[in-house]
C-alpha positions as CSV (number, residue, x, y, z in Angstrom):
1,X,62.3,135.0,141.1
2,X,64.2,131.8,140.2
3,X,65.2,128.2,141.7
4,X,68.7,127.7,143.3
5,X,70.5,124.9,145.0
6,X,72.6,125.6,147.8
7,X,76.2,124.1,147.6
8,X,77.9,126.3,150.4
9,X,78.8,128.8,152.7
10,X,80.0,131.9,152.9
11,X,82.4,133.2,156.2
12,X,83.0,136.7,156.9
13,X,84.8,138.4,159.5
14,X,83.3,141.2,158.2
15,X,80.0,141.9,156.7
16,X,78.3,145.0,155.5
17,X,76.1,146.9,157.9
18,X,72.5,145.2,158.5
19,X,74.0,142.1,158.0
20,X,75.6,140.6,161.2
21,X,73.8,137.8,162.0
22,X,72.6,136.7,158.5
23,X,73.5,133.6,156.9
24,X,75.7,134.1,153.3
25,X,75.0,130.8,151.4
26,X,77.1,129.9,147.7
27,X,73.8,129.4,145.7
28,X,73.9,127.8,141.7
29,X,71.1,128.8,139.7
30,X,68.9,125.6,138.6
31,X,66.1,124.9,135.8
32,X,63.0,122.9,136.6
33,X,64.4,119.8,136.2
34,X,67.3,120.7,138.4
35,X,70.2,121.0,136.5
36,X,72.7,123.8,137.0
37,X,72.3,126.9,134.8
38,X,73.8,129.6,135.5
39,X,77.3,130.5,137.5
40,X,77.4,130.4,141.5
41,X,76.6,133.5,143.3
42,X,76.3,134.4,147.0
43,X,72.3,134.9,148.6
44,X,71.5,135.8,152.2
45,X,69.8,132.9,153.9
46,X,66.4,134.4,155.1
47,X,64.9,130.7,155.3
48,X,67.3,128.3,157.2
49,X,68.3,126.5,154.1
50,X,70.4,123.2,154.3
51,X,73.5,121.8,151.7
52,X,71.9,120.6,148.4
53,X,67.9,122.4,149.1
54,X,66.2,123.9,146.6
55,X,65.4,127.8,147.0
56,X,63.9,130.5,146.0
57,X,66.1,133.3,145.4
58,X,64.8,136.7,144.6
59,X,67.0,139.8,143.5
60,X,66.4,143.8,143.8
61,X,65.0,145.8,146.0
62,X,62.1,143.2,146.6
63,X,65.0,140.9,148.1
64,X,65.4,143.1,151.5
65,X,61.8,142.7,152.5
66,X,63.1,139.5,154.3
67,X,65.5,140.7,156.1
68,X,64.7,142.6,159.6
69,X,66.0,146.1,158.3
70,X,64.7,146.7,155.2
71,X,65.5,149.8,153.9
């Protein structure tokens, strides 16, 4: 588990099975005080976030326990 800011979106006319409906955000891992460290990746928005929040972003198999399919 790690902080992330949110700096975008992601559109797809396609997405991956389990997926329609779900929210693709651009994410940039941050350190504690906030500043970028680490290169932009995409994260499935299971909370709602907004441009510029802070998140929690969690990876592996752990990761799909938010979404309404899991496994």
């Amino acid at each position: 588990m790690y902080l992330g800011r949110v700096i975008g979106t992601v559109v797809a006319t396609v997405k991956y099975e389990g997926l329609e409906g779900a929210r693709i955000l651009i994410v940039e891992p941050i350190d504690d005080e906030g500043n970028a460290c680490g290169d932009p990746h995409a994260a499935i928005d299971a909370t709602h976030a907004g441009p510029r929040e802070r998140v929690f972003l969690v990876g592996s198999r752990e990761a799909a326990l938010a979404m309404p399919d899991t496994f």
